[in-house]
C-alpha positions as CSV (number, residue, x, y, z in Angstrom):
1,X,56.0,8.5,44.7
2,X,53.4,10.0,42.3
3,X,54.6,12.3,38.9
4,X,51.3,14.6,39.5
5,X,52.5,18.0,41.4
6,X,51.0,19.7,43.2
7,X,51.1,22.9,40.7
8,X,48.7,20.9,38.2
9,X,46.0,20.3,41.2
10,X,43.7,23.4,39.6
11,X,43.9,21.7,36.0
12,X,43.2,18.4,37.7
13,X,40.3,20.0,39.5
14,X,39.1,22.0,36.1
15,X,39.1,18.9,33.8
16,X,37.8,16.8,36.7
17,X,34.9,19.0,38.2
18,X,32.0,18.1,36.1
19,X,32.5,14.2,35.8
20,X,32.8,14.3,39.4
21,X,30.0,16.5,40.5
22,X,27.9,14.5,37.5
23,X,28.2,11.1,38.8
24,X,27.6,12.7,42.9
25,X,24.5,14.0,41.9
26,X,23.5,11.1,39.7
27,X,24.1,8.7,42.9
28,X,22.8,11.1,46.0
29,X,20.2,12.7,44.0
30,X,20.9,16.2,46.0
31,X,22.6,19.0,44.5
32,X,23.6,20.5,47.8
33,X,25.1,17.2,48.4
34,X,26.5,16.9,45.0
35,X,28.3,19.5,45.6
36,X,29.9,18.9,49.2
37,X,31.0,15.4,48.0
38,X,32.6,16.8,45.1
39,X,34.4,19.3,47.6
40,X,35.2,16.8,49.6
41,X,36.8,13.9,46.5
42,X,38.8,17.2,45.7
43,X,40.3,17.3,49.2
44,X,40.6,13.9,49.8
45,X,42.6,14.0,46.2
46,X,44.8,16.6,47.1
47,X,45.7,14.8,49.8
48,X,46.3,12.2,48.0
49,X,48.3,14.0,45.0
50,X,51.7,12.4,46.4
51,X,50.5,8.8,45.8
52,X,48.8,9.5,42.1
53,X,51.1,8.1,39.6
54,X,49.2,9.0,35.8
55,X,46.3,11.3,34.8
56,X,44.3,7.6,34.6
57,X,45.4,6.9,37.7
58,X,43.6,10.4,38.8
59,X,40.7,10.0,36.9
60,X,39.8,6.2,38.4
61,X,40.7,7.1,41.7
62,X,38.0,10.2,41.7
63,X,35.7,8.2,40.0
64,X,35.8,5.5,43.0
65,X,36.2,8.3,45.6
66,X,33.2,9.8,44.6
67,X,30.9,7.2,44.0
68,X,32.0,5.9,47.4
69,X,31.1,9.3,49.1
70,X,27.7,9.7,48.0
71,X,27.3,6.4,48.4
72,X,27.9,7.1,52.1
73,X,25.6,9.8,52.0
74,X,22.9,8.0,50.9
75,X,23.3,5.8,53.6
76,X,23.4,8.2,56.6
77,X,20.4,10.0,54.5
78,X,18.2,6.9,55.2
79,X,18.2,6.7,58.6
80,X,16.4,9.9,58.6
81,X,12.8,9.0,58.5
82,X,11.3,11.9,56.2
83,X,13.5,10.9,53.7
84,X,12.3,9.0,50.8
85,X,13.8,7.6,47.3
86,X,10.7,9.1,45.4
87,X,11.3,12.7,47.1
88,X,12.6,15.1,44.6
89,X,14.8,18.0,45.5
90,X,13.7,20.8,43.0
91,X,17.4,22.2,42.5
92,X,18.5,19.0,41.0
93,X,15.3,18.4,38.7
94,X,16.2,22.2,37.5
95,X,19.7,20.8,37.3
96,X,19.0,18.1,34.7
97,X,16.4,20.3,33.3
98,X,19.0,22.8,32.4
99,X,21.1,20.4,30.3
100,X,18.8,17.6,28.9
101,X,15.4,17.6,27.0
102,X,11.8,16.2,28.7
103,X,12.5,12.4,28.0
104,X,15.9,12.2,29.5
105,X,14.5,14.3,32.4
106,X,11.9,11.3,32.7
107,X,15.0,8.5,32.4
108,X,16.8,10.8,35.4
109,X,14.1,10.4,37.2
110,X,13.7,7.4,37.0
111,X,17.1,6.4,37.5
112,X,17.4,8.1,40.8
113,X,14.1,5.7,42.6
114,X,16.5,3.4,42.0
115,X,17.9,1.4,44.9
116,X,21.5,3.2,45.9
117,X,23.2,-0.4,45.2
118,X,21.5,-0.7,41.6
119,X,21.8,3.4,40.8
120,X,25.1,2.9,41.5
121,X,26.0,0.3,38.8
122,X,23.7,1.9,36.2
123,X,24.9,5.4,36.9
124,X,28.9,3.8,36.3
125,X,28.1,1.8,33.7
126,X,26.1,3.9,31.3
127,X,26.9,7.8,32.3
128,X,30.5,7.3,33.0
129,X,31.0,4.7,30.6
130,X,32.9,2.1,32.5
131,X,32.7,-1.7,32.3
132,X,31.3,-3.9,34.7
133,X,34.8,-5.1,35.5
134,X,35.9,-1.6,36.1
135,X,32.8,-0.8,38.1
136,X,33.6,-4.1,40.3
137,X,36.9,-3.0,41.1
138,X,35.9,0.8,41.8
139,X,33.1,-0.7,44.3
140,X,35.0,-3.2,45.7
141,X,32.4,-6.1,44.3
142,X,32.6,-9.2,42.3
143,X,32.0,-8.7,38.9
144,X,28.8,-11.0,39.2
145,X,27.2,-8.5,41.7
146,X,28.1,-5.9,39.7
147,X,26.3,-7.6,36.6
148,X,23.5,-8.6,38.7
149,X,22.8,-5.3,40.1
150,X,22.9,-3.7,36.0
151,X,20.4,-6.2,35.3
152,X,18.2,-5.9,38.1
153,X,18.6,-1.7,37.5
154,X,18.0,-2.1,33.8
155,X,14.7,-4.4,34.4
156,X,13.6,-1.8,36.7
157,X,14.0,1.3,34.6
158,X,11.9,-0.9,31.5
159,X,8.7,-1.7,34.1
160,X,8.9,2.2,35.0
161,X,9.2,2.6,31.4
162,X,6.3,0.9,30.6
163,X,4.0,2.6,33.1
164,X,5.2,5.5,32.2
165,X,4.0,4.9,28.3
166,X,1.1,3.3,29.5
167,X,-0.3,6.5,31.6
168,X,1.1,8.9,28.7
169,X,-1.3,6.7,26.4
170,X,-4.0,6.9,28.6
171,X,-3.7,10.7,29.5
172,X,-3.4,11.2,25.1
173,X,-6.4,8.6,24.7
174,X,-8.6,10.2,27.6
């Protein structure tokens, strides 16, 4: 039986909130959705509360919760057909706009054409910290995918990159 009561659910919520809405809307790219997934890790931890044995123990399991959700999301997302990884939803550009300056704006961006699979990995491993060995266990893959998939992300986000310089020269130049 867990040593987290029920009474400390709110403070677990509080301290929780923006790590967990962060990474949602990191992965699904929709505030709206951001938002219901959060709700919904929240529930699903409350539920849950009985089995969570350390504030670690919280903290991983809403981390793996969440990921998963949007995950999921993303997935029923794509089998609607006017839905595409380059569309932008204007709330969460204002979103990331509202906390970070122009050239992390650019790197969100660019980070969320990702593939879901190789979002996933870079989202976990260089917003949230977490080794690829913790990553592999939250996602339920080997650690090799799990490197793989940061590699193949990281090589991705340099090629934008360098596009992105490229026409930025151009436009200064011309």
């Amino acid at each position: 039986m867990g040593i987290i009561a029920e009474s400390q659910f709110r403070s677990l919520v509080e301290q929780h909130q923006s790590m967990v809405f962060s990474i949602a809307l990191r992965i699904a790219g929709d505030r709206g959705a951001a938002e219901e997934i959060a709700q919904d890790a929240f529930l699903e931890l409350y539920a849950a509360l009985k089995k969570m044995e350390s504030e670690d123990h919280v903290r991983f399991w809403l981390r793996r919760v969440t990921a998963n959700r949007a995950t999921d999301w993303l997935r029923r997302k794509a089998v609607r057909p006017d839905w595409s990884a380059e569309q932008w939803d204007e709330s969460y550009e204002a979103a990331i706009a509202e906390r970070v300056g122009g050239a992390e704006v650019r790197l969100e961006q660019m980070v969320s054409t990702l593939p879901e699979v190789l979002r996933g990995a870079v989202v976990l491993r260089y917003q949230e910290d977490l080794e690829p060995d913790e990553i592999a266990t939250l996602l339920g893959q080997p650690v090799a995918t799990v490197k793989s998939n940061l590699q193949r992300g990281l090589g991705l986000l340099r090629r934008k990159a360098d596009v992105m310089l490229k026409e930025f020269k151009r436009e200064r130049v011309g």
